[in-house]
N, C-alpha and C positions, 0 to 999 in steps of 0.2 A: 714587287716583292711579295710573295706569297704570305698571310697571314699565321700565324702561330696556331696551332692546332686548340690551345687554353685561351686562347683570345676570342678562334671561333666559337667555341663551346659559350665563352660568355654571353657574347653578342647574342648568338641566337636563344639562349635562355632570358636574356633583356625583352627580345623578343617576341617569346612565347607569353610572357609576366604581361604586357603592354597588351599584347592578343586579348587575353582574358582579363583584365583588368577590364577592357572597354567592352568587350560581352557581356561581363555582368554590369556596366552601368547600363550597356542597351536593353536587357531582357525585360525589366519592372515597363519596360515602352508597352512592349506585348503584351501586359497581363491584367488583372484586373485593375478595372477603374479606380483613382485617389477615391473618387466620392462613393464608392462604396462601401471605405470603413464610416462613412459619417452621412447614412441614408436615410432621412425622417420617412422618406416615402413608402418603406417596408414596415411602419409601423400602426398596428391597428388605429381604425377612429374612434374607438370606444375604449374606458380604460378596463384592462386587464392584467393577470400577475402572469399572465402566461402566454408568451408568442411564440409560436409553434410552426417557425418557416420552413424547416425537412421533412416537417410530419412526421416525429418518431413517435407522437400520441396517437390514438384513435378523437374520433368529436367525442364518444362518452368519456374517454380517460380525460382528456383532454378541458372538456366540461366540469366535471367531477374535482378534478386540480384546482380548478378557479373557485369554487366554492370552498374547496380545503381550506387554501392559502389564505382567502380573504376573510374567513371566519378565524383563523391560527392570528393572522393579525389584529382583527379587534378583539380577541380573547388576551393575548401576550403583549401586543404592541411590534413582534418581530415581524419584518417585512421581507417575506420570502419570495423571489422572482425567476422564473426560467425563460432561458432564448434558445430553440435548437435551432440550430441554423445549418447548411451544407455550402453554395457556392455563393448565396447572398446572407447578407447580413447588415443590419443596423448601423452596427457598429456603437460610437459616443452616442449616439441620438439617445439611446435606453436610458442612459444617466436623465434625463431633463423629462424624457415621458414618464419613469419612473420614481422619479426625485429618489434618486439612492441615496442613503447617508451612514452613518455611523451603525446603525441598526437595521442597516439591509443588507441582504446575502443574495446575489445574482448565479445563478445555476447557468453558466451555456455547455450546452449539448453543442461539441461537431468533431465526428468521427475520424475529421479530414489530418490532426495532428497524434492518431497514435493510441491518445487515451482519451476515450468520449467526454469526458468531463473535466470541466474546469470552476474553479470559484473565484467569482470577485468576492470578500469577505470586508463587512464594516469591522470598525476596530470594536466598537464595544462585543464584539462576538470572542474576543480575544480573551477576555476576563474568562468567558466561561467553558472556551477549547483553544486549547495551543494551537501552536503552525501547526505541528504535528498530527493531531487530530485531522486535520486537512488534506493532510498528504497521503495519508492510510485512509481517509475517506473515497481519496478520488483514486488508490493502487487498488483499494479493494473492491469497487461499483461502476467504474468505470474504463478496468481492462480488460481487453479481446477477448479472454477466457470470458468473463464475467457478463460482456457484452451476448454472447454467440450462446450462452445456457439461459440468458433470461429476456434476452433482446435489450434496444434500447430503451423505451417506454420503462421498461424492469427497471434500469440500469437507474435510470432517472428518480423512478419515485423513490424506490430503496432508502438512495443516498437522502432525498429529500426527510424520508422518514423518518430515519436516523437521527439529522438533524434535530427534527422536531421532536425527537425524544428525547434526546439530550439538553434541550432546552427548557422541556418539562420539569425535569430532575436536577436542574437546577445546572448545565454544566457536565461536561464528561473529559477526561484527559485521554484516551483511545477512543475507538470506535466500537459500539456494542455491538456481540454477539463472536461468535467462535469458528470461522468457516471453517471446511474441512483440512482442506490443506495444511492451516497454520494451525490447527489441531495436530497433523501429523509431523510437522515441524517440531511440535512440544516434545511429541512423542520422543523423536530419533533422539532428543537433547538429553531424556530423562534415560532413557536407555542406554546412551553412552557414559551417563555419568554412574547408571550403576554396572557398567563394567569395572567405570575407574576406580569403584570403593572395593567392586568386587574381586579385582587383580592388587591391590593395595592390601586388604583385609588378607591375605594368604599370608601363612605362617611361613618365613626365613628355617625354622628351626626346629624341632621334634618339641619341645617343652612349650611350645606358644599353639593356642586354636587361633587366637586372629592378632594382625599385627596392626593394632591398634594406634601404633609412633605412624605407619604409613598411610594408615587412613585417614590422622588429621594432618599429617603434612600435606596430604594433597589436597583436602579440606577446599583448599581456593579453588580448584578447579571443578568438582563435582556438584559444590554447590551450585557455583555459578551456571552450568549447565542445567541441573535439577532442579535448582529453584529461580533462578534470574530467569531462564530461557525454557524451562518446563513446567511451572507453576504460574509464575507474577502473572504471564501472559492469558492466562486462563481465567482465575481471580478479578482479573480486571477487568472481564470482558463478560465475562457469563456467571450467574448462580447455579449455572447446572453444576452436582457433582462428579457426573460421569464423566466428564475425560479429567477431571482430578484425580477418579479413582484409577485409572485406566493407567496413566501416568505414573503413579505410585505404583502399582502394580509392575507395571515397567521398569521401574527401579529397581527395585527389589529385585524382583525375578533375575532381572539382568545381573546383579551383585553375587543373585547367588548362583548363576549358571556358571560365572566369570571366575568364580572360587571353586567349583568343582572341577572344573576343566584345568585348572592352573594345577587344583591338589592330584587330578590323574596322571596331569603331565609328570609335576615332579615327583610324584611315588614311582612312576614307573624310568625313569631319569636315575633314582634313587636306588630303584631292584636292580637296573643292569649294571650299576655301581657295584654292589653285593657279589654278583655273578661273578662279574668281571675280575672282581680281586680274589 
């Protein structure tokens, strides 16, 4: 008796599922060793704040680090550690050479997952930068872009820098300083909201210069553009005033280019009204 055509279809999808189910338990067979997430043997004989298994240091950068970090430590008490690593790696072994705790911050460098950097972060680090902090530390020091204009070594100390500025100062809730991009991110946010005041602000009527009901009704949205996403971010990040200026300017401008264009359109909307009748 011939099989149902929705029967075959099952079977061989049972099939196919069974296929690769047992493919991915065979491949981990192939690939790298259990024991080399947990390899004391990669680990220097001397102690240092920094093992450098990809080489993305030079010996003076490289050098130069370990003095940083171990002077940053018995100055602060914070314990700052970097691992870069490519196909081999440590692994747990760093916890026990390192004795990490509450007050250590583990930097690994490996390019191999996407974004160069990653943090193990102690908790008491928490009091004085959120997750957050974290996450904008390693999108902004640690991506392709940011990788490929400064290299890795760049990528590494920056972020480390950072840190250790922030710790100075007692704690930071973003990351210091204002790259360009997210400078120009502020930018497009502040200029669209001064469209929005600037098409709201246009008078309905011959008796009104500006329409004042429309520009705080929309009030939620310009702000929130202008100052949530065109100002705070700046403020927060840098004392420079130049792209605050730059920004306002951008408002503005944009408010009032937004109001003459609206008043050409409708005055001449308005003449051929005239004409026409």
């Amino acid at each position: 008796m011939p099989i149902a055509p929705g029967r075959r279809l099952i079977r061989w999808t049972w099939g196919l599922a069974t296929a690769l189910l047992c493919l991915g338990l065979l491949l981990p067979l192939g690939g790298q060793p259990a024991w080399a997430y947990d390899n004391p043997e990669l680990l220097p004989d001397h102690p240092t704040p920094v093992i450098d298994l990809a080489k993305a240091l030079t010996d003076g950068q490289r050098s130069a680090l370990e003095s940083e970090l171990e002077e940053f430590e018995r100055s602060s008490g914070w314990k700052l550690r970097v691992l870069t690593q490519y196909e081999r790696t440590p692994g747990l072994a760093v916890r026990d050479f390192w004795n990490l705790d509450q007050r250590s911050l583990l930097l690994v460098a490996d390019p191999r997952g996407g974004n160069l950097l990653n943090f193990n972060v102690g908790d008491a680090f928490f009091s004085l930068m959120p997750r957050t902090f974290w996450v904008e530390l390693q999108t902004r020091y640690g991506n392709q872009y940011y990788v490929r204009d400064h290299g890795e070594d760049g990528a590494i100390l920056d972020a480390l820098h950072a840190v250790k500025g922030c710790l100075a100062m007692g704690g930071c809730q973003v990351v210091p300083g204002l790259p360009q991009e997210q400078w120009l991110l502020t930018l497009c946010t502040s200029v669209l909201g001064g469209l929005i005041v600037g098409i709201a602000a246009f008078p309905r009527s011959l008796e009104r210069t500006i329409e004042w009901t429309w520009v705080l009704l929309l009030s939620p949205l310009w702000l929130i553009l202008f100052g949530v996403f065109g100002v705070a971010p700046i403020v927060t990040r840098t004392s420079d005033l130049l792209p605050l200026v730059r920004n306002g300017l951008g408002f503005v401008g944009a408010a009032v280019i937004a109001y003459l264009i609206a008043q050409q359109t409708v005055g001449k909307a308005r003449l051929n009204e005239k004409e026409d009748g």
